[in-house]
C-alpha positions in Angstrom: -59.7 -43.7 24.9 -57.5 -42.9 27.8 -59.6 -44.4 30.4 -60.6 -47.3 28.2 -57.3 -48.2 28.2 -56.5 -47.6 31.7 -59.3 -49.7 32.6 -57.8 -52.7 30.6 -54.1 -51.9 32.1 -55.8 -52.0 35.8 -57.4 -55.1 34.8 -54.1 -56.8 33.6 -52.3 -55.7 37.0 -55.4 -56.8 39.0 -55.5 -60.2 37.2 -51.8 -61.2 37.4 -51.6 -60.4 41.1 -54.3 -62.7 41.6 -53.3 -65.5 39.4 -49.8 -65.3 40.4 -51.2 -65.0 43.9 -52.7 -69.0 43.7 -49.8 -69.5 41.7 -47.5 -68.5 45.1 -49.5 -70.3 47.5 -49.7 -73.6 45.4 -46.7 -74.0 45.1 -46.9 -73.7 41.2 -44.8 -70.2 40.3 -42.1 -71.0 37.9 -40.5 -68.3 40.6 -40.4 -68.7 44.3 -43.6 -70.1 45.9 -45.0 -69.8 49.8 -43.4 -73.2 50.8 -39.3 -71.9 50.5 -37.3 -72.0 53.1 -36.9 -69.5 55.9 -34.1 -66.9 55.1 -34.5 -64.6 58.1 -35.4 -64.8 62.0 -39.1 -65.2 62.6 -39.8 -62.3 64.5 -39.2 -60.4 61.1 -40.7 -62.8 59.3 -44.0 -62.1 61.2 -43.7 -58.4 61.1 -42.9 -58.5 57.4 -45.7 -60.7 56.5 -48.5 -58.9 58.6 -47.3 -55.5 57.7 -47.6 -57.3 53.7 -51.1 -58.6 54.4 -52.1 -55.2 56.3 -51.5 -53.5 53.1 -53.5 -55.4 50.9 -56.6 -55.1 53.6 -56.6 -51.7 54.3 -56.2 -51.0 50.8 -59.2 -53.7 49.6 -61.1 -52.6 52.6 -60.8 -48.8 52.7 -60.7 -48.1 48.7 -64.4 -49.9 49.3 -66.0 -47.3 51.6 -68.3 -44.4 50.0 -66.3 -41.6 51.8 -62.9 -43.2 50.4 -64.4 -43.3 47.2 -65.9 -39.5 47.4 -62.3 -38.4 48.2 -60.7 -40.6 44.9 -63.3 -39.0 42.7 -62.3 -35.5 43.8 -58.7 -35.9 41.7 -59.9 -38.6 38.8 -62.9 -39.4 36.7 -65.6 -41.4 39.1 -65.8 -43.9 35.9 -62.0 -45.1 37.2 -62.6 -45.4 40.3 -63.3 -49.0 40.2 -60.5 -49.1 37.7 -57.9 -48.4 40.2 -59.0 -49.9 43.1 -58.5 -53.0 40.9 -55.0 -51.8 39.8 -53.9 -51.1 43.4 -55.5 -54.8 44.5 -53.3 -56.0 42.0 -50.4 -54.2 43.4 -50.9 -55.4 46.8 -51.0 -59.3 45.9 -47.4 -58.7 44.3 -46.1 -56.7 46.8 -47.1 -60.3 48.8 -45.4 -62.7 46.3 -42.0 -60.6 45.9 -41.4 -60.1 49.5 -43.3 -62.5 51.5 -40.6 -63.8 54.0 -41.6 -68.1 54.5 -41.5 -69.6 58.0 -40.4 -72.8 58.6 -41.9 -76.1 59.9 -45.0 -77.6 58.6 -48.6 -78.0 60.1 -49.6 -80.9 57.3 -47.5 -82.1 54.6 -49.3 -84.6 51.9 -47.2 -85.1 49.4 -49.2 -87.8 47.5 -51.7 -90.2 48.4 -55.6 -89.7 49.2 -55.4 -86.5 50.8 -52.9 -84.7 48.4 -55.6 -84.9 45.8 -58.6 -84.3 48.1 -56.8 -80.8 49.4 -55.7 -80.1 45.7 -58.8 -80.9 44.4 -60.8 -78.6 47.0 -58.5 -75.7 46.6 -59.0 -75.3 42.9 -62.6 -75.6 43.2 -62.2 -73.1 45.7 -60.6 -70.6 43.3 -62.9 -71.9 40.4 -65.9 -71.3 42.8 -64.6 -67.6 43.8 -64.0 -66.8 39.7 -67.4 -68.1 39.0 -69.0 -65.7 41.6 -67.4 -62.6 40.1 -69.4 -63.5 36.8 -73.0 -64.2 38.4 -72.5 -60.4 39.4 -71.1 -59.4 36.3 -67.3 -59.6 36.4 -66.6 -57.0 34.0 -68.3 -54.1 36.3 -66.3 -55.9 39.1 -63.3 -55.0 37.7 -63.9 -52.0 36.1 -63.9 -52.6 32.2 -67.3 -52.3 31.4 -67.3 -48.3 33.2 -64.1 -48.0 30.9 -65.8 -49.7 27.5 -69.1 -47.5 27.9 -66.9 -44.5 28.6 -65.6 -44.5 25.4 -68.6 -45.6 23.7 -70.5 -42.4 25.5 -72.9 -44.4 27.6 -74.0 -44.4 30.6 -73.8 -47.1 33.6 -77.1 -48.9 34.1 -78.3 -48.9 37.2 -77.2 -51.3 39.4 -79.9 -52.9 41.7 -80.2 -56.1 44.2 -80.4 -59.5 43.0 -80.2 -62.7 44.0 -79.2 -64.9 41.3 -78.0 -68.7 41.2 -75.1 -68.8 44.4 -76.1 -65.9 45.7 -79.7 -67.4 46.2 -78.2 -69.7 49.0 -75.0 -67.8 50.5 -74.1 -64.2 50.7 -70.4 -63.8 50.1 -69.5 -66.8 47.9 -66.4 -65.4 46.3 -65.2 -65.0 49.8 -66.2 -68.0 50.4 -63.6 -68.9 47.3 -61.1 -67.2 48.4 -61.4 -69.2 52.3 -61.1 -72.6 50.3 -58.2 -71.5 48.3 -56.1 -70.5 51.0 -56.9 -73.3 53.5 -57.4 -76.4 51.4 -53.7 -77.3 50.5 -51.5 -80.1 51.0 -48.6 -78.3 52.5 -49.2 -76.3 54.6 -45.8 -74.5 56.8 -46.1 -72.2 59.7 -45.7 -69.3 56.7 -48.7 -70.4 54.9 -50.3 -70.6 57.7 -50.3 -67.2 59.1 -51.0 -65.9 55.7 -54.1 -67.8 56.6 -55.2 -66.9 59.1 -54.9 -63.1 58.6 -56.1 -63.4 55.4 -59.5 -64.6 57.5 -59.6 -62.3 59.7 -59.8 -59.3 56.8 -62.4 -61.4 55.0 -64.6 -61.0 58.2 -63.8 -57.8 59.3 -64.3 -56.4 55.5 -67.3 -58.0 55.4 -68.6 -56.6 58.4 -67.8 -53.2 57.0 -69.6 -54.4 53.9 -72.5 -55.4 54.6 -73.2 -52.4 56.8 -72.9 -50.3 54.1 -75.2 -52.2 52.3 -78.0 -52.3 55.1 -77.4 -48.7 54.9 -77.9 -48.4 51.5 -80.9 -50.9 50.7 -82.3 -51.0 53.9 -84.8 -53.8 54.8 -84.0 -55.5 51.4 -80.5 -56.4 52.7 -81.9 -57.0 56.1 -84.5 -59.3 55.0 -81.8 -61.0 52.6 -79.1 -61.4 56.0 -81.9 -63.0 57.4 -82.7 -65.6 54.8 -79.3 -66.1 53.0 -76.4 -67.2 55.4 -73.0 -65.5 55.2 -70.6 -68.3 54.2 -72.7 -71.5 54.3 -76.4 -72.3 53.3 -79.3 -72.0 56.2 -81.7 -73.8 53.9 -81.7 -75.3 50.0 
């Protein structure tokens, strides 16, 4: 019961640093969002912000590596594992929206108009298209409920294996693909939003890199064959 329920206290964390995470960078919090003005000198409000976004991708990045993960399992149950890598995610993406410092001056403002709604419009269906994903792959062992449900139930994990199902059929990384849309497609977008762009982009690649190596290393020529076929981030055939 213990783990069942710290599986669905991870999974709260996890899920309101992410919702509140759009919420920030669309300017929709009922707190502060990405767009305030500046309130310190930029050089610290670089530093602060990289050091913020360093956090989250070591943490998302490293927490993700078998020899992380052999290490975590040594002091808790391997059934949390995923548990808390979701919990410390969720972390992470607040520690972003409490003390993200905004920089001033603006690459695009739309404030209405054509391409206000064409932006907003493509950044929800970037975060809609990123939630989506998680579910073709089976959300729920994603974020670590379903080890904690069938812990307490006394059952086993099944055993995962490769497939490529509906997105996946025609890109590789499609909630990555998401997460891109969501963070670029917006109206406003200041010089703050904009670095939290771009090194939010640069994780995703570098992460991936990491990630699909494990995977060649785990499935062999099944992945190989499926880099080949499948591109990364956009279609090579439909």
């Amino acid at each position: 019961m213990a783990v069942f329920l710290y599986s669905i206290f991870a999974y709260i964390i996890g899920l309101v640093g992410q919702v509140w995470f759009i919420l920030y960078l669309g300017d929709w919090s009922f707190l502060e969002t990405i767009h305030l003005p500046q309130h310190s000198v930029t050089w610290i409000a670089v530093l602060v912000d990289t050091i913020l976004v360093s956090v989250f991708a070591l943490q998302h990045s490293m927490m993700a590596r078998h020899w992380f993960k052999e290490k975590l399992t040594i002091y808790m149950p391997d059934v949390t594992e995923r548990s808390t890598y979701v919990l410390l995610s969720g972390v992470a993406l607040l520690l972003i929206v409490l003390y993200w410092h905004p920089i001033d001056g603006f690459v695009w403002k739309f404030e209405d108009g054509i391409l206000w709604w064409v932006l907003t419009l493509m950044m929800l269906f970037g975060w809609l298209f990123s939630v989506v994903a998680t579910f073709i792959i089976n959300h729920f062992e994603l974020f670590g409920l379903q080890q904690g449900y069938l812990h307490l139930k006394d059952k086993t994990m099944p055993e995962s294996y490769f497939q490529e199902k509906f997105l996946y059929k025609f890109i590789r990384h499609p909630i990555q693909l998401g997460v891109l849309m969501g963070i670029w497609f917006t109206p406003v977008m200041t010089y703050g939003h904009l670095l939290l762009s771009i090194l939010f982009t640069l994780y995703i690649f570098i992460g991936l890199y990491y990630e699909e190596r494990d995977l060649v290393l785990e499935l062999g020529d099944v992945y190989k064959d499926y880099k080949q076929r499948v591109g990364m981030m956009f279609p090579k055939e439909f």
